[in-house]
KEFISE-880210 format. One line per field, with one value per residue (C-alpha): x negated, z negated, y negated; residue number from 0; residue in one letter. Coordinates in Angstrom, 3 decimals. Layout:
<sites>
c1 (X,...)
c3 (Z,...)
c2 (Y,...)
i (NUM,...)
aa (A,...)
</sites>
This chain:
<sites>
c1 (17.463,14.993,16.536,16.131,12.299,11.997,13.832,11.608,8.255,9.258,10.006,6.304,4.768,6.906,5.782,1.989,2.389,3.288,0.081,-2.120,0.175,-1.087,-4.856,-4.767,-3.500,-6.637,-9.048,-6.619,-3.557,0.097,0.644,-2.835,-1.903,1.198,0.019,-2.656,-0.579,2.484,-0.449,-2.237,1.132,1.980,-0.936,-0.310,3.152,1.757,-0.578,2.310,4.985,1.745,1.774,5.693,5.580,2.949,3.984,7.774,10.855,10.756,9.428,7.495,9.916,12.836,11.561,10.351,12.733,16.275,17.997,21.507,21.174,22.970,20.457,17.691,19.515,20.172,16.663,15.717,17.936,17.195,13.234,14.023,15.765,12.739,10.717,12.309,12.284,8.801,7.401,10.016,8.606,5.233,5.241,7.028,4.771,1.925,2.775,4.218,3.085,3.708,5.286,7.905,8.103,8.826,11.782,13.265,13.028,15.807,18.395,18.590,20.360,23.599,23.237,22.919,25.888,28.024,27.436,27.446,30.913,31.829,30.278,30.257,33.002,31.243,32.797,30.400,30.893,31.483,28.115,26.578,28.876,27.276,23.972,24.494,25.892,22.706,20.555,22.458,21.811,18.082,17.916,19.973,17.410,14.781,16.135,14.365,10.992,11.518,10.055,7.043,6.371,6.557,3.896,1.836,2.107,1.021,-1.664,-2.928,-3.171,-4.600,-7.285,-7.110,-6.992,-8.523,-5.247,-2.785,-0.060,-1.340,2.008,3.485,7.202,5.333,3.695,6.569,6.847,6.228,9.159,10.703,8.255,9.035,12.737,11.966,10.166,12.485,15.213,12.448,12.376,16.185,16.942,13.918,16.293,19.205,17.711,16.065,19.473,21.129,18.385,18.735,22.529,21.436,19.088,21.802,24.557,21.524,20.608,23.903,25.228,22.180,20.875,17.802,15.211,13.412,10.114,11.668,13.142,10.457,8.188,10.887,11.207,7.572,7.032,9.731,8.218,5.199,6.440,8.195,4.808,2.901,5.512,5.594,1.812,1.599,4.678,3.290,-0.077,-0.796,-5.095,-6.690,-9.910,-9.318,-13.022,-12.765,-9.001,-10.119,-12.647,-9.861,-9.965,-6.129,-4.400,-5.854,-4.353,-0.768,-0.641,-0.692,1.173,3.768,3.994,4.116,7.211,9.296,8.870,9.928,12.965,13.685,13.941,16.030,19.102,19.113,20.799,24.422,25.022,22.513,24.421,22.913,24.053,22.367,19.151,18.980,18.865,16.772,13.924,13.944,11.545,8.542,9.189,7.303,4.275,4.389,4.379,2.058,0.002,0.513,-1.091,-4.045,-5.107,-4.037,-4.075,-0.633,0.478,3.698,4.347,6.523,8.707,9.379,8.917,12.244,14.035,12.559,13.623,17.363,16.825,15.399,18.702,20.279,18.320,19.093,23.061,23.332,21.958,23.650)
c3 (-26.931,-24.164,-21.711,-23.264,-24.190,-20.571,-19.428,-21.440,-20.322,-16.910,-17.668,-19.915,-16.386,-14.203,-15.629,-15.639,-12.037,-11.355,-12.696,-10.810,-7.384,-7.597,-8.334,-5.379,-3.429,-4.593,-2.541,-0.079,2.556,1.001,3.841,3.413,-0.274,0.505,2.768,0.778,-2.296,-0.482,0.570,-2.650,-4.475,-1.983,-2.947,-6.643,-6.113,-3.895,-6.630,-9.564,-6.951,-6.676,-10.688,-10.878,-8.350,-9.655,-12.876,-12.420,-11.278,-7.905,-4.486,-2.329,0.408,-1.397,-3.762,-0.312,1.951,-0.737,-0.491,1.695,5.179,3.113,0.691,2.897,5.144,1.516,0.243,3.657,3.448,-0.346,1.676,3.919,1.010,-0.753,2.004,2.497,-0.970,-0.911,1.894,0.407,-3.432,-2.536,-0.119,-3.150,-5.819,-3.914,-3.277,-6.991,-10.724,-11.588,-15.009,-12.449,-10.739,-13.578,-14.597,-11.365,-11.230,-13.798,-11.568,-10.509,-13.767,-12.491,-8.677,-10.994,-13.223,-10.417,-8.111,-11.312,-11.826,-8.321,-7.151,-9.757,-11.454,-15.124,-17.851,-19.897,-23.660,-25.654,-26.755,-23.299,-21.291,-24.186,-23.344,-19.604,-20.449,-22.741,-19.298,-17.110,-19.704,-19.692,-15.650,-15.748,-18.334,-15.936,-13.733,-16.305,-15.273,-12.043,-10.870,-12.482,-11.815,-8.215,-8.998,-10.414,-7.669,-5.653,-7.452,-7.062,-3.413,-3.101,-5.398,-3.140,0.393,2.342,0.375,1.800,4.747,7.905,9.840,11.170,9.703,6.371,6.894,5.583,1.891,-0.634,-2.609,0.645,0.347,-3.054,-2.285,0.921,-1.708,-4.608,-2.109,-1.148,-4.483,-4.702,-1.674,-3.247,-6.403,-4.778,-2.808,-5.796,-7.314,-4.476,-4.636,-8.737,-7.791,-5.880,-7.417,-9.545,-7.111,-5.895,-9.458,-11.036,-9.516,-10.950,-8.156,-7.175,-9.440,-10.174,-8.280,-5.651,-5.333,-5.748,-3.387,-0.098,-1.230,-1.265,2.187,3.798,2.691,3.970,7.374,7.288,6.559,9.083,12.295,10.622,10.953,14.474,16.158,14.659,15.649,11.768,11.415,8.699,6.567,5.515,4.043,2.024,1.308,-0.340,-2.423,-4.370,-7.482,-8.411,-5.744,-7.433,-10.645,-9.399,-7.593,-10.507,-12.392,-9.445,-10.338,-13.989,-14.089,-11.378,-12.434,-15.767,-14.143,-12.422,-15.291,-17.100,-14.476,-14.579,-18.451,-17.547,-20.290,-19.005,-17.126,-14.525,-16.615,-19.553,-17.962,-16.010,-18.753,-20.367,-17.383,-17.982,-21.156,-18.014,-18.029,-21.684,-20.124,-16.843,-18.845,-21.223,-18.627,-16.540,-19.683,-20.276,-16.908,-14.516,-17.074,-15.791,-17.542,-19.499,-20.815,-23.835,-21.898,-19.838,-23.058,-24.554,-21.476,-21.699,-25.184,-24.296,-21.968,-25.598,-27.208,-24.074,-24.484,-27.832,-27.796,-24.859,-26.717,-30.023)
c2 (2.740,4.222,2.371,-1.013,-0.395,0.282,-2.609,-4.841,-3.248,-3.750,-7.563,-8.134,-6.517,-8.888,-11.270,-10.208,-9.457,-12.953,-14.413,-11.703,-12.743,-16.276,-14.910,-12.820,-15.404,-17.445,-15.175,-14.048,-14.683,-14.470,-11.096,-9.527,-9.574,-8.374,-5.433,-4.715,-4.461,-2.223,0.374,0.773,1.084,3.701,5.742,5.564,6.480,9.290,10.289,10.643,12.179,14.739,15.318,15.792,18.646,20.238,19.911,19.865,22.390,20.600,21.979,19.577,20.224,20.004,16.361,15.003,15.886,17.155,13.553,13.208,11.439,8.404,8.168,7.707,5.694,3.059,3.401,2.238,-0.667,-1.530,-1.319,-3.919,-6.009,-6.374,-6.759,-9.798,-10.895,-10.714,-12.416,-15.135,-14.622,-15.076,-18.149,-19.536,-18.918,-19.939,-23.298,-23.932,-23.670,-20.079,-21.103,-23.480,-19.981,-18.078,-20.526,-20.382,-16.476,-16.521,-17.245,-13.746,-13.011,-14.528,-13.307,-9.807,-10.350,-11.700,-8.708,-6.208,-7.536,-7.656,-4.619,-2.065,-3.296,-3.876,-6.416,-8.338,-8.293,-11.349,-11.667,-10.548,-13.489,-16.063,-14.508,-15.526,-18.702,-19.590,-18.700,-20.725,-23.680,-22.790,-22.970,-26.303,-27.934,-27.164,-29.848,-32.085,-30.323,-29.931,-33.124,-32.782,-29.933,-30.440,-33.420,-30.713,-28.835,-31.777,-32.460,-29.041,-28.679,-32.368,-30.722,-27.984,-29.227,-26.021,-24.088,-26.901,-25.842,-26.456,-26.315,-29.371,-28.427,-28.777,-32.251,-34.414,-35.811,-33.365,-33.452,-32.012,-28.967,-28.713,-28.156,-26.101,-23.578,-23.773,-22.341,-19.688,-18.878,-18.521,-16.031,-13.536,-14.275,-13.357,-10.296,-9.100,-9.110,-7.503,-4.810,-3.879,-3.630,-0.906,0.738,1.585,2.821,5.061,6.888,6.838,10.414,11.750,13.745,11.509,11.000,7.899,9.500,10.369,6.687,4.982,7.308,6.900,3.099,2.638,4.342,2.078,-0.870,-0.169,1.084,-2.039,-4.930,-2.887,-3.016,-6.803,-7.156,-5.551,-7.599,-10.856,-10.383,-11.275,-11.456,-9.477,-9.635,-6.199,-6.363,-8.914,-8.190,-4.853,-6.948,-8.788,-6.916,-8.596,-7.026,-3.495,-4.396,-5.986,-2.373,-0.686,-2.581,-2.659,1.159,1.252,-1.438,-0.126,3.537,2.371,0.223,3.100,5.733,2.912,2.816,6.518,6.041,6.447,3.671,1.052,-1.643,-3.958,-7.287,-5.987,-5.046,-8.320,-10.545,-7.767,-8.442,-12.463,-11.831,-12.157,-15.944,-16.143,-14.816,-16.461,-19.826,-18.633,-17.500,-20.770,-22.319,-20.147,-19.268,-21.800,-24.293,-26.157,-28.878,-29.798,-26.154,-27.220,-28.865,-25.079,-23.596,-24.921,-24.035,-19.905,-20.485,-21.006,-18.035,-15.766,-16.786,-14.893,-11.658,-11.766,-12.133,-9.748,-6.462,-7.227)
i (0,1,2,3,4,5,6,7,8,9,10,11,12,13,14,15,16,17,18,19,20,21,22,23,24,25,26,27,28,29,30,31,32,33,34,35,36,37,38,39,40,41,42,43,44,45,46,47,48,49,50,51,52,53,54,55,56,57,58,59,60,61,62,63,64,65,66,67,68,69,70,71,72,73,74,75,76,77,78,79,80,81,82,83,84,85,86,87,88,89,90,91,92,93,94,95,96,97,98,99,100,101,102,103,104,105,106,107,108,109,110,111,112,113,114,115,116,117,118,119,120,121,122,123,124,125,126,127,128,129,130,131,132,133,134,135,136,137,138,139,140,141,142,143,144,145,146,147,148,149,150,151,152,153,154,155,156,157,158,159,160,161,162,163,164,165,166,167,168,169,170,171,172,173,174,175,176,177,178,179,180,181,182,183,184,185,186,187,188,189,190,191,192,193,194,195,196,197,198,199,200,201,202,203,204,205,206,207,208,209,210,211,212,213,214,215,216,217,218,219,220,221,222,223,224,225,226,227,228,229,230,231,232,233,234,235,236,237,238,239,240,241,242,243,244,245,246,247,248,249,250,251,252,253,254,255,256,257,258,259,260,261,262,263,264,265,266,267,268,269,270,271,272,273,274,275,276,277,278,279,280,281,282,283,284,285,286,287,288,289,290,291,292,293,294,295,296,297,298,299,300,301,302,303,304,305,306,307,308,309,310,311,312,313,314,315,316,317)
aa (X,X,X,X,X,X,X,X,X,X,X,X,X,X,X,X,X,X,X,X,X,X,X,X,X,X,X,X,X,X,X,X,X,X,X,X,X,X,X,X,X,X,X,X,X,X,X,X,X,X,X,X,X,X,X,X,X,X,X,X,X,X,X,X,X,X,X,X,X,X,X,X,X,X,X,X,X,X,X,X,X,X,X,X,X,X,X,X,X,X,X,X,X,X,X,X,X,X,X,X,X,X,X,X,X,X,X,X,X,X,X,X,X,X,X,X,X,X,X,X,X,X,X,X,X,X,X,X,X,X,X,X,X,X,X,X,X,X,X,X,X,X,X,X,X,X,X,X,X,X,X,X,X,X,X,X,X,X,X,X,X,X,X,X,X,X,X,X,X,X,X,X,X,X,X,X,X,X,X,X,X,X,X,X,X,X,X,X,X,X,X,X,X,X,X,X,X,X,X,X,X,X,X,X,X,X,X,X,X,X,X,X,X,X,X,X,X,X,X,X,X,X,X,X,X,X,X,X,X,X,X,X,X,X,X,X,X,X,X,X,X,X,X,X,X,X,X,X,X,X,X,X,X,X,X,X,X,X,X,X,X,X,X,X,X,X,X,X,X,X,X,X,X,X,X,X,X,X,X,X,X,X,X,X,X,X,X,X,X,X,X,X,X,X,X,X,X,X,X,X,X,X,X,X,X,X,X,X,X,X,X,X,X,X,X,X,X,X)
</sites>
C-alpha cells in the first residue's frame, strides 16, 4: 500500500534525523539548532507550497488562507505540541547515546495506540495487539541496557567536559541525570504521540491537504521558537549556526518525512496504531548509526531489543 511505503520512509528518515540532531548539536546549542532548523524547514516548505500552486488547481489565497477558523486554531495547537516535544527531544538526545535514544523513542507506540483507541475509537487486530505487545517487551528488555548506557553516556561527557551541564540542578550523581533525561525523552514521546493523533483528526475530512498542513504547522512553530528566543533572552551565534552543514540536511529531511507522514494519514484506511509501529523501523538506524558514527558501545545488546520491536512491525501489517 502507498500509505505503508510512506509510513516507512518517514521512519528510515526519523531515524536519520536523529543521528544528524546529535551532529548538529556537536557544533552548536540544542535551541540555535532548533531555531535554525524550524526556519530553514519553513523555507523548504515555502518553496514546495510555491510548486503546488503553481502547478496545482489551488489559488494562493484560497491554499493559504481556505482552512476553517478551527483548523487553524488546531494546527496552532498541534504547533505548540511539538514545540514542546522538541525542546524536550533534543535536551534528551544530547546528553545520551543516540542508539539509548532511539530505544526509548519507541515508547510513543503505546502513548499512540492508547490514544488511537481512546480517541479515535480504532480496535487493533489480533496480530496488530501482538505487534504492540512484542514492542512493549522490546522497551522492557532495555532496562537491561539502560545502565550502561547511562555509563556510556558518562563516559562521554567526562571525555567531553566543555559539552558537560553547567547548571547547578544538574551537578548531582549522574545516574540522577540519566533519569532526569530518560523522562525528557518520555514527555517528547508522549507529545509526539498526542500530535500524530492529530494529525489525523485534521486530514481525515479530506478538505486540508497535507501542504497546506504542513505549511501553517511549520509557520506556528516558528512563530512559536522566536517569541521563545526573544522572552528568554536566548544568545545566538547565528554565524557560525548557519555554518553547521547538519542542521541544512536535518531540514530537509524534516520536510521529506513529514510531507510523506502527512500524505500517509490522508489514506482513509491508514490507522494511527498501524502507522506508529510502522515509524519504529528508525530505531535500526539510530543504533546502526550509534555504531558507525558515534561509535557507542554495546550495540548488540540494543540490537536484540529493536529486534523484538521488527517482530512488531511485522505482525502488525500482516
Amino acid at each position: 500500500m502507498v500509505w505503508i511505503s510512506c509510513v516507512l520512509l518517514y521512519g528510515v528518515l526519523k531515524g536519520a534525523r536523529e543521528i544528524f540532531k546529535k551532529k548538529a548539536m556537536v557544533k552548536s546549542t540544542v535551541i540555535e539548532v532548533l531555531i535554525l532548523y524550524t526556519v530553514l524547514s519553513l523555507v523548504c516548505v515555502i518553496a514546495t507550497s510555491a510548486a503546488e500552486i503553481a502547478f496545482g488547481e489551488m489559488s494562493t489565497r484560497g491554499y493559504l488562507f481556505g482552512l476553517r477558523p478551527a483548523q487553524y486554531g488546531a494546527i496552532a495547537i498541534k504547533s505548540f505540541v511539538i514545540f514542546v516535544a522538541w525542546i524536550c527531544g533534543f535536551r534528551a538526545l544530547h546528553r545520551m547515546p543516540v542508539s539509548l535514544y532511539g530505544i526509548l523513542d519507541m515508547a510513543r507506540v503505546v502513548f499512540s495506540a492508547l490514544l488511537g483507541i481512546l480517541v479515535l475509537g480504532e480496535r487493533p487486530s489480533l496480530f496488530q495487539g501482538a505487534g504492540l505487545v512484542l514492542v512493549c517487551i522490546g522497551l522492557f528488555l532495555l532496562r537491561f541496557v539502560k545502565e550502561d548506557s547511562a555509563q556510556e553516556a558518562s563516559e562521554e561527557e567526562s571525555q567531553n567536559p566543555d559539552e558537560a551541564p553547567k547548571q547547578p540542578e544538574e551537578a548531582p550523581q549522574r545516574p540522577h541525570r540519566m533519569r532526569f533525561y530518560v523522562l525528557l525523552a518520555m514527555i517528547s514521546c508522549f507529545l509526539n504521540a498526542v500530535s500524530g493523533n492529530m494529525d489525523k483528526v485534521l486530514m481525515r475530512d479530506g478538505d486540508l491537504t497535507s501542504g497546506q498542513l504542513q505549511l501553517w504547522y511549520m509557520f506556528f512553530m516558528v512563530v512559536f521558537y522566536v517569541v521563545y528566543a526573544v522572552v528568554r533572552r536566548v544568545p545566538l551565534n547565528v554565524a557560525r549556526t548557519l555554518k553547521n552543514p547538519w542542521i541544512w540536511g536535518l531540514s530537509i529531511l524534516f520536510v521529506i518525512a513529514d510531507r510523506a507522514l502527512f500524505i500517509a494519514n490522508g489514506y482513509p484506511e491508514s490507522r494511527v496504531i498501524v502507522m506508529t509501529v510502522l515509524k519504529q523501523s528508525c530505531t535500526i538506524v539510530t543504533i546502526l548509526g550509534g555504531w558507525l558514527v558515534f561509535r557507542e558501545k554495546r550495540i548488540l545488546r540494543k540490537m536484540l531489543c529493536a529486534a523484538v520491536v521488527i517482530a512488531g512491525i511485522v505482525l502488525s501489517v500482516c
